[in-house]
C-alpha positions in Angstrom: 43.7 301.2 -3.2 42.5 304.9 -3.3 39.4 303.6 -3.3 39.5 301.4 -0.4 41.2 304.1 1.7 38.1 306.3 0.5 35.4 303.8 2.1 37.4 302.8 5.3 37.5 307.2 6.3 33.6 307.2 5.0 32.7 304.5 7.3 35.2 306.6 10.1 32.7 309.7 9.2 29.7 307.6 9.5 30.6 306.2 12.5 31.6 309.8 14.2 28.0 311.1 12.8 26.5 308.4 14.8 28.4 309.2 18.0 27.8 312.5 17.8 24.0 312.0 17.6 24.4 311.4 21.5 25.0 315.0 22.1 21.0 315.4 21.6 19.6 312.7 22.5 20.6 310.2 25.3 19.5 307.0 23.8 18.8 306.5 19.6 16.7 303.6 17.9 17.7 302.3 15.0 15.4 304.1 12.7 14.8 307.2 14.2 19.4 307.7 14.5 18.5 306.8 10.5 16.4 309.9 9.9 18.8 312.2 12.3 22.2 311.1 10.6 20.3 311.1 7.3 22.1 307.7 6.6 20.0 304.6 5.1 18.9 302.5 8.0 20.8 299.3 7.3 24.2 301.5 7.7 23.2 302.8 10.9 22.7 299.1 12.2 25.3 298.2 10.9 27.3 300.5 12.9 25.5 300.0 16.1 26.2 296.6 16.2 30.0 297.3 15.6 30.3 300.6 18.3 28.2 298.4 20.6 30.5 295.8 20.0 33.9 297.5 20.9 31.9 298.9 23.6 31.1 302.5 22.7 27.7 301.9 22.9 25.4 299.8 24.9 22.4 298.6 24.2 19.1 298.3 26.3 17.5 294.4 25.7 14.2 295.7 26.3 13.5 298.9 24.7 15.8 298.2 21.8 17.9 301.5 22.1 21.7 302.5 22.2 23.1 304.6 24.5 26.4 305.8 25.2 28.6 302.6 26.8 31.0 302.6 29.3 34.0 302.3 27.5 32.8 306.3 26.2 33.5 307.1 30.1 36.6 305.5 30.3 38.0 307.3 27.7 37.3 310.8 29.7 37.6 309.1 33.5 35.8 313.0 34.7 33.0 312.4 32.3 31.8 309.9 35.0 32.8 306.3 34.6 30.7 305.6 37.8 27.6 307.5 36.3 27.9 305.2 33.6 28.0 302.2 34.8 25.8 302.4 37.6 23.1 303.4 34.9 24.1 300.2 33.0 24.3 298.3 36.0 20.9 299.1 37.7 18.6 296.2 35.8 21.1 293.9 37.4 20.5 294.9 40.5 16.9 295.3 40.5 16.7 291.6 39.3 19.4 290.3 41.9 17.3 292.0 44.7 13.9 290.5 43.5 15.6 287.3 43.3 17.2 287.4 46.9 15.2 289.6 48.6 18.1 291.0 51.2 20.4 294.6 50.0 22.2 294.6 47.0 25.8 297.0 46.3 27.6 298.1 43.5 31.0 299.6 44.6 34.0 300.3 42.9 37.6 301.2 44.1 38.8 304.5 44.9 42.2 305.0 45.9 42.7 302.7 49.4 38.7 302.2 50.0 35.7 300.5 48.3 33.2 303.2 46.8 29.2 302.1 46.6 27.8 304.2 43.8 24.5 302.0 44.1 22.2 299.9 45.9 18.9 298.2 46.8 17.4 298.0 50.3 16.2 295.1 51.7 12.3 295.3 51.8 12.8 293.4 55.0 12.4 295.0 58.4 15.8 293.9 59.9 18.2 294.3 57.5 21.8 295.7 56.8 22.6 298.7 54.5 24.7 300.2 52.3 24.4 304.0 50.8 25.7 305.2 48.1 29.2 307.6 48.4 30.4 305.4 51.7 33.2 304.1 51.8 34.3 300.5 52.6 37.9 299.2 53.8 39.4 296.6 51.3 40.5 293.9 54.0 37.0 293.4 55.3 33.7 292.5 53.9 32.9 291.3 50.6 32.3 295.1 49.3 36.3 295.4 49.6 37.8 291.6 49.4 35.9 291.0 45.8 37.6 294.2 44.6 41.3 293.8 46.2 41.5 290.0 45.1 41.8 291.1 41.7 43.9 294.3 42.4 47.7 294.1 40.8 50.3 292.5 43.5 51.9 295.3 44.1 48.8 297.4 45.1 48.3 294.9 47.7 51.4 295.0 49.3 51.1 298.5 49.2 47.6 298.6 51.2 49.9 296.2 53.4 52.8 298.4 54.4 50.1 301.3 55.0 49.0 299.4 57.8 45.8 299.7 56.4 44.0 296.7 57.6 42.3 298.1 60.4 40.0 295.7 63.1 36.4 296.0 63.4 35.4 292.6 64.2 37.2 289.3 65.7 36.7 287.9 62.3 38.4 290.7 60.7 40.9 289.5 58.2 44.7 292.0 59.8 47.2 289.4 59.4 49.2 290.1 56.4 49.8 286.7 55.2 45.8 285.5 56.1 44.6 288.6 53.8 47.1 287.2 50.7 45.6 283.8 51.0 41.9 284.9 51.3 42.9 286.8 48.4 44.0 284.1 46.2 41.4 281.8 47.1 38.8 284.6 46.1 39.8 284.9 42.7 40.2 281.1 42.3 36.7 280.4 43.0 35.5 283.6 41.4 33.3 285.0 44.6 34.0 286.1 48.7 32.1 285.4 51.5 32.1 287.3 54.6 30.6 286.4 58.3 30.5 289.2 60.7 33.7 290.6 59.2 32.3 294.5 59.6 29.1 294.0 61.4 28.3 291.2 64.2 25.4 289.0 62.7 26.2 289.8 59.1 26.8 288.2 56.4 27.6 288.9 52.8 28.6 287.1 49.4 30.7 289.0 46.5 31.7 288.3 42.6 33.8 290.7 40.8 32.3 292.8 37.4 34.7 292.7 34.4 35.0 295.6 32.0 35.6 295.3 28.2 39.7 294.8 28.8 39.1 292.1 31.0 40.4 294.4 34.6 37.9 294.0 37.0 36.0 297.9 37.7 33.2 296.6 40.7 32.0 294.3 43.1 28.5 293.3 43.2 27.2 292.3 46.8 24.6 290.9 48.4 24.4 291.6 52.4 21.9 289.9 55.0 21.5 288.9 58.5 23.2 285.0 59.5 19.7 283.9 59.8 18.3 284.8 56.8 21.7 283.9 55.0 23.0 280.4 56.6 25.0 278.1 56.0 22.6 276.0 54.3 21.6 278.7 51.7 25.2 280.5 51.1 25.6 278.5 47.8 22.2 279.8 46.9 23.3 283.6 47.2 26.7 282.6 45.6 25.3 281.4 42.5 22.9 284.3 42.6 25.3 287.3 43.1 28.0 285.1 40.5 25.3 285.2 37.6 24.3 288.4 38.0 27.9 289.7 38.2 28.8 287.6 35.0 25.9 288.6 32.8 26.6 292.3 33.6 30.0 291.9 32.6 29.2 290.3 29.6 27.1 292.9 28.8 29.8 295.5 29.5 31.8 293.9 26.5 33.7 290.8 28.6 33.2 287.9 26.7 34.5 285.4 29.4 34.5 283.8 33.2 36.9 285.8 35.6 37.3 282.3 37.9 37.7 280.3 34.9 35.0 278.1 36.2 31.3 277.8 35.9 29.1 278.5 38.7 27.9 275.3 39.0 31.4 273.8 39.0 32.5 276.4 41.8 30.0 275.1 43.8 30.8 271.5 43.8 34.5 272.6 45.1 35.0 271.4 48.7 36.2 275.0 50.3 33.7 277.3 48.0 33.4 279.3 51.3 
């Protein structure tokens, strides 16, 4: 038994050696966080795969290297969360705005408003844009509707009796019990659509990003002009921003489908928008 509690506090050590190697270096490899820990190379995989796997550590697909993950920055919410995940997040949304072509968002909550901490321009000449650090209302747009939907009740009904639901458009969502079913039906299908709700002529489609615990921490949008974005093509973009979305949560340590559904099958449902 003394023996046994001797191995699991080694392994403890071992581990703490490797997660303090971060304070050099931002990203390790494998054999070169061997030679700085001075532990045999097959350990220090070993323990990669099992921080990476709780979510300590992330690691990049390409190059091969670890870096701190964001469950690090959760743990010390001042250490910057955001920073974190936005630098995990940005191959997703370079490869979302390749594949679409029209401006991409990342934006979390903070307190009563949608935060973007990233995005992508359009290449295109007429386009609509986000920056990052603006702020977005919760009851309109996809920025803040694929945030809210998966907000507790009771933060809801809060944002409610603030009389926070404030107009910009004639297809602004202000009626209390309109916003609770939009609400619902958004995390049913697992995505939100918005036409025209902040800007005339815009349009925009939404899935949520799950962190390790399963709460959802973003949104990921993508925005366009109706023309480029009609009815005809919305299932395109949904599927697009949806997979995107659910590989990038899957990669934050979420093993499973927020909507319960598949893409595909979301689709095929009669109301998907």
């Amino acid at each position: 038994m003394a023996e046994r509690r001797y191995s699991e506090v080694q392994s403890v050590e071992r581990a703490a050696r490797v997660l303090l190697a971060f304070v050099k270096a931002d990203s390790w490899g494998p054999t070169e966080l061997a030679h700085h820990t001075g532990l045999h190379k097959s350990v220090v995989h070993r323990l990669l795969l099992t921080l990476a796997g709780s979510g300590l550590l992330q690691r990049d697909g390409e190059s091969g290297q670890y870096s701190l993950g964001l469950v690090m920055a959760q743990l010390n919410p001042r250490g910057g969360a955001n920073g974190a995940l936005k630098r995990i997040a940005r191959p997703f949304l370079q490869r979302l705005a390749a594949a679409c072509g029209e401006t991409i968002g990342l934006c979390v909550l903070e307190d009563n408003h949608g935060l973007c901490i990233d995005y992508i321009d359009s290449p295109q000449a007429m386009r609509f844009t986000v920056f990052e650090g603006e702020r977005f209302p919760l009851n309109a747009g996809c920025i803040g509707k694929v945030i809210l939907a998966f907000q507790p009740d009771a933060f809801v009904e809060s944002l409610i009796a603030q009389k926070a639901l404030k107009r910009y458009t004639k297809n602004t969502i202000t009626d209390p019990g309109k916003l609770r079913a939009e609400l619902l039906r958004i995390r049913r299908l697992g995505h939100a659509f918005s036409d025209s709700e902040m800007t005339p002529r815009s349009r925009s489609v939404g899935a949520p990003i799950h962190g390790p615990d399963g709460q959802v921490i973003a949104g990921l949008t993508i925005s366009a002009p109706d023309f480029r974005m009609p009815n005809s093509k919305v299932d395109d973009f949904i599927a697009m921003v949806r997979d995107e979305a659910e590989r990038l949560s899957y990669e934050l340590g979420y093993p499973g489908n927020a909507a319960g559904t598949t893409t595909k099958e979301a689709k095929e449902k009669p109301d998907a928008l």
